[in-house]
Structures are given as structure tokens and as C-alpha cells.
Steps between C-alpha positions, in 0.01 A plus 500: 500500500802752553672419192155617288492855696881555436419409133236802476675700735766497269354509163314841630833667590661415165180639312512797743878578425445431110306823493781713615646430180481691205673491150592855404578625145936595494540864536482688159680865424222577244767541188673226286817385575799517203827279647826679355792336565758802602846336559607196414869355639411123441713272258213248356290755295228288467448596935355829412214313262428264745465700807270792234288209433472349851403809696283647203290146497512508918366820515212397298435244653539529824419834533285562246638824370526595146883551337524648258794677276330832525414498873487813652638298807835325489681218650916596463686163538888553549650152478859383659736283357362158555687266755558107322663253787569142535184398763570101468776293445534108434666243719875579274467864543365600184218761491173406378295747568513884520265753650375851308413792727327731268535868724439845475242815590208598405334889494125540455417824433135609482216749562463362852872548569806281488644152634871384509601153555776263440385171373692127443416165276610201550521209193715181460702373213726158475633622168516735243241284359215622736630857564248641372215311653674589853520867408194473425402375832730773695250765312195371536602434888607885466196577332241392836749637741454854311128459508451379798691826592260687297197348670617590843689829415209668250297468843664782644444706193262775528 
């Protein structure tokens, strides 16, 4: 007979608490959004493709904005050299795999006012063979760390 109360007793506090919830719409600055990428020190220029792509398709879809290359709004992207390293070796020694940390900052200037932030990416390669997919993964990695910056940041935007 106790188990049945604890049951309903529980059941109502979960349905209770399930109302405190709400999904909210990401913050929007009103404008569209144009990414220019203002500096570029990297070595593999197929980065500064990548990383356009990444954030441009994160920001629509995560945050629902509009970019756009006209936007009265922009995004400046500065990128640093990107840092390649051995991250695994096998039993003789040899590496076999190597990390790509995708880094730089990133300006958004618009009507609301303006956000500075440093951002990083992370991908793996274990050759030249799959650089590119692992670069690819550093900016899309960059890509949701810079808009998960925007969600939170664009908050405090009046």
C-alpha cells in the first residue's frame, strides 16, 4: 500500500516541476548577420572555408539568424595559426595520430552593440589522408563554441 502512494506522490511532483520548464526562442539582434573573415595567419588555406561554412550553417541553425553577405550586422573572425601535434603514438614510438586546434577571435559588431571572444576547435587526423576531414571537425567544433557564445552573450545586448 506505501509503494502505490510513493508512485503518485511522485509522478505529481515530476508533472509539477515539468511546468517550470519552458523552451525559449535564442536571442535575435533583429539584423542579418554577414561572417568576414579579417585576418588569417593559418597554413592549411582550406581552414578559413571550413570554419566560414561551419559557423555560417551553426548560426542558422542553431540560432536561427539570417547571414547574409550584405548584413548590416557582422561577425569579424581573426584566425591564428593553427596548432598540428602528435596526440597518439603506437607501441614502437611512431605517431599515429595528430590533433588540430583550429583557434582564433571573433568580433560581432551590431546595432545592439558589440561582443569579443576568443574561440578554439578541436579535429583529429592519422594522416595527411584525413586532414581535411579533421579540420573539418576542429571548425565545426569552433563553429558551436562561437554560437553557443552568441546565444549566451547576445543576451546581454540591449
Amino acid at each position: 500500500m506505501r509503494w502505490p502512494a510513493l508512485a503518485v506522490a511522485w509522478c505529481v511532483a515530476v508533472l509539477g516541476l515539468g511546468g517550470c520548464y519552458a523552451v525559449r526562442e535564442p536571442p535575435q539582434i533583429g539584423e542579418a548577420v554577414r561572417i568576414e573573415v579579417v585576418s588569417d595567419r593559418g597554413r592549411l588555406v582550406q581552414a578559413q572555408a571550413f570554419l566560414d561554412a561551419a559557423i555560417g550553417d551553426s548560426i542558422v541553425q542553431r540560432l536561427g539568424w539570417d547571414v547574409s553577405p550584405t548584413g548590416s550586422a557582422r561577425l569579424e573572425v581573426s584566425i591564428a595559426q593553427e596548432f598540428i601535434d602528435v596526440s597518439q603514438r603506437d607501441s614502437r614510438g611512431v605517431p599515429n595520430q595528430w590533433v588540430i586546434r583550429l583557434q582564433g577571435t571573433a568580433l560581432l559588431v551590431c546595432q545592439k552593440g558589440n561582443i569579443y571572444e576568443h574561440f578554439s576547435g578541436l579535429g583529429y587526423a592519422t594522416g595527411l589522408n584525413d586532414q581535411d576531414a579533421g579540420l573539418r571537425i576542429a571548425a565545426q567544433d569552433a563553429a558551436w563554441g562561437l554560437t553557443s557564445w552568441l546565444e549566451t552573450e547576445t543576451k546581454k545586448l540591449r
